[in-house]
C-alpha positions in Angstrom: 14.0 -2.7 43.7 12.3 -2.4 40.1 14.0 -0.4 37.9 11.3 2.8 37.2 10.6 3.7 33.4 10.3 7.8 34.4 13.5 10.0 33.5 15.5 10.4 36.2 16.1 13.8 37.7 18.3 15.8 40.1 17.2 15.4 43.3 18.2 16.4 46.6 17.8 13.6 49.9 19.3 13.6 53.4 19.2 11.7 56.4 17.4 12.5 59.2 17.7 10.2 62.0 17.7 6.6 60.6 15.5 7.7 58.0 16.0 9.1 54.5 14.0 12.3 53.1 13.9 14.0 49.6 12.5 17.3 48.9 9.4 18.0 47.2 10.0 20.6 44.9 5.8 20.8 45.3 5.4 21.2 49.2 8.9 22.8 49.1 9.8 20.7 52.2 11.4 17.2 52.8 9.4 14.1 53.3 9.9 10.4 53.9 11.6 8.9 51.1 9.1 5.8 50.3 9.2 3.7 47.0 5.6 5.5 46.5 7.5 8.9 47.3 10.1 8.1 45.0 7.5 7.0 42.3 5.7 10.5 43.1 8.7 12.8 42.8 9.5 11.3 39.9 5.8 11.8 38.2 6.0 15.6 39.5 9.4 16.0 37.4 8.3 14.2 34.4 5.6 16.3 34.8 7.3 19.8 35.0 10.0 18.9 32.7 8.5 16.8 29.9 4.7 17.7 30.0 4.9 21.4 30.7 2.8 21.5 33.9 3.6 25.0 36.0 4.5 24.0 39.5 1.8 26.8 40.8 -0.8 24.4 39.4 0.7 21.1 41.0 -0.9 19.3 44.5 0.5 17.0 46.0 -1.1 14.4 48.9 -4.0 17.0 49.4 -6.9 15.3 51.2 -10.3 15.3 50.0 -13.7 13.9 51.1 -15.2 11.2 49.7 -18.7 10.6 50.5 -17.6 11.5 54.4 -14.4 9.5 54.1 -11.0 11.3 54.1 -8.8 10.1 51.6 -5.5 11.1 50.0 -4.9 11.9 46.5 -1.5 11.8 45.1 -0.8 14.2 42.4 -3.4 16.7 40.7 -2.4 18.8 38.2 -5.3 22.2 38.0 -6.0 24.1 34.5 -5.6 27.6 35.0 -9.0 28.5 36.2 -8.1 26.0 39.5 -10.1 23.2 37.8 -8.8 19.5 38.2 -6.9 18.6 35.0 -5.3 15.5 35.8 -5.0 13.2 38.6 -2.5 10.6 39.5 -2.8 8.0 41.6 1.1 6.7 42.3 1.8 3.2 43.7 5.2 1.4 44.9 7.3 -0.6 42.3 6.3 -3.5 43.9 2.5 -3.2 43.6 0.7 -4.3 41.0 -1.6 -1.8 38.9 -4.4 -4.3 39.7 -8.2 -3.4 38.8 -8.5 -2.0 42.9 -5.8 0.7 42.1 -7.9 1.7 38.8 -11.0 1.8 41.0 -9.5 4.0 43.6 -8.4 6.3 41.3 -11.4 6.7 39.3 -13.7 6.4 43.1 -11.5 9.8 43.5 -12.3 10.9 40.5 -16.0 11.1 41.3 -14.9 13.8 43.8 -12.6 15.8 41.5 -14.1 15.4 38.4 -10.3 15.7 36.3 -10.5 15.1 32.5 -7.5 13.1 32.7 -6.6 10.0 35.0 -3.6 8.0 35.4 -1.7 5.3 37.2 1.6 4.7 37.7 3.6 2.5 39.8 6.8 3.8 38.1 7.4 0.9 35.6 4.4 0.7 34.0 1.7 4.1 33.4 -2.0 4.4 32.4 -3.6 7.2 31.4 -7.1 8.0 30.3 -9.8 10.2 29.6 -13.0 9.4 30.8 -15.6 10.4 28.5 -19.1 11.7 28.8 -20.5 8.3 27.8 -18.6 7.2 31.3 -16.1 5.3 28.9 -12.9 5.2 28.8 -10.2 6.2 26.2 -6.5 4.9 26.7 -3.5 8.0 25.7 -0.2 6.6 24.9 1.3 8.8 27.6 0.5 11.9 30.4 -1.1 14.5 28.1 0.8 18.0 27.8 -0.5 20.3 29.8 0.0 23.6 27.1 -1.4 21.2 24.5 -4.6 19.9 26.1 -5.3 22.2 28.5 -9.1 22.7 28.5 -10.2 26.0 27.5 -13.1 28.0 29.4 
């Protein structure tokens, strides 16, 4: 397995069955370990620990419609009036971050309407901020939450 590019963090997994679980500080329960899982948990602790988002404010695998199709998001991080801040669309190790996994995300986006979008398959992260002109400016990194949150 590809080595991920996220700090690592402490981390609680167990066995149940043949199958290994790690708690989700987020949904406070265990769930399958997956490489995606493992890419998510460690977004939602870089996330907490580095970028200062409260865990009140954190979703994670909520569904949502999109134009009458259920679909999945991965991580959204709300402002503080329960507005979408930043979504995060987490892939395995092993998958590419090819133009489809930027489309999803933003096709999500449509829906949620976040001012911040990112992709991550754990090695390599994109983040952006889609604009009013529907173009798209690149960040170096996830933006802080207590830095850029937007103010109502």
């Amino acid at each position: 397995m590809l080595k991920l590019t996220l700090p690592g963090f402490d981390y609680q997994v167990k066995k149940q069955q043949d199958t290994w679980m790690i708690f989700d500080v987020i949904r406070k329960k265990y769930v399958v370990l997956t490489p995606e899982e493992w890419v998510r948990q460690h977004v939602v602790h870089y996330l907490l620990a580095e970028k200062a988002c409260p865990p009140a404010l954190i979703a994670v695998e909520r569904e949502i419609d999109l134009y009458g199709l259920r679909r999945r998001f991965d991580i959204v991080v709300f402002d503080r009036q329960a507005v979408p801040w930043l979504l995060v669309e987490c892939k395995a190790p092993s998958v590419t971050l090819s133009q489809k996994v930027f489309d999803q995300v933003f096709r999500y986006n449509l829906t949620l309407g976040a001012s911040y979008v990112a992709v991550t398959n754990g090695v390599q992260h994109y983040c952006a901020r889609p604009d009013e002109k529907e173009k798209i400016c690149l960040l170096n990194d996830f933006p802080r939450f207590d830095e850029n949150i937007k103010l109502h």
